[in-house]
Steps between C-alpha positions, in 0.01 A plus 500: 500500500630433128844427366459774303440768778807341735728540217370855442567603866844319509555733170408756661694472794806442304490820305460672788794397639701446176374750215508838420625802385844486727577160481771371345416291124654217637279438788169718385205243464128540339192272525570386194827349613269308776342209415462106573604195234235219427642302794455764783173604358417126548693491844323811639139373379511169683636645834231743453222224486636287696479756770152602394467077596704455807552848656855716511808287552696482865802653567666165612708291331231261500282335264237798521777701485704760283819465658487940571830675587513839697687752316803413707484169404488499160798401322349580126489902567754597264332295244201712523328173631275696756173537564464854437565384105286185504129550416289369768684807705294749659699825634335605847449819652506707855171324582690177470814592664299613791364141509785269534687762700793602247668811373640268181281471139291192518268348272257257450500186264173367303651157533685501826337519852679757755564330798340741755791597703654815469841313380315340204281723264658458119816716465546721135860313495407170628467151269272166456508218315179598321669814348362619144699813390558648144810440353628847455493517839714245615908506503449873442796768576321715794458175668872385440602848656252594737476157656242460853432867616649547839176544695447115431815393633546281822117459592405264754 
């Protein structure tokens, strides 16, 4: 997959969540407001080669790994620091839900391996050290009020 098309579905998911017709001008967003600086361009491309090279990172705070934080976890949620903004983020669906057992949103990563235990599939709200996320959408107002959603809170 290409820089290019992550950052379009990031941009995507961000107006959907963030733009329109009845939101306020202070927090409304548009694809054009999404979009990477020479350095994450450069960031995202190697971790996407070196990937293509080596496979998708651990979990584990290991050497192969990214260091991943469950939703509950992550302290960096009201900076908009989440996975659901980053743009190696993948939203799920029922299909996947199903699969690891879960009523909550999950995801997958195109850098980060899921685990394979129902505990450990990649979290909307959760956080790694490989993070790549546009700059609009970081330290943003929803995030400073809104905070973790409640279903996320106090997970095993």
């Amino acid at each position: 997959m290409t820089l290019h098309r992550l950052l379009g579905s990031v941009a995507a998911r961000a107006v959907g969540r963030f733009g329109g017709p009845d939101t306020p001008p202070e927090v409304d967003v548009t694809a054009d407001d999404i979009y990477l600086n020479d350095r994450q361009r450069r960031v995202g491309e190697n971790y996407l080669q070196t990937v293509a090279l080596f496979g998708k990172f651990e979990q584990g705070a290991g050497a192969e790994g990214g260091h991943y934080l469950r939703a509950d976890q992550n302290p960096f949620v009201n900076d908009g620091i989440i996975c659901d903004n980053c743009i190696f983020y993948e939203p799920g669906d029922e299909d996947d839900q199903r699969a690891w057992k879960t009523d909550l949103p999950i995801g997958n990563c195109q850098i980060m391996e899921p685990v394979g235990t129902e505990s450990n599939y990649i979290h909307p709200y959760g956080w790694c050290k490989f993070w790549v996320i546009p700059e609009a959408l970081m330290s943003w107002e929803p995030f400073r009020e809104e905070g973790l959603p409640d279903i996320y809170r106090g997970e095993d």
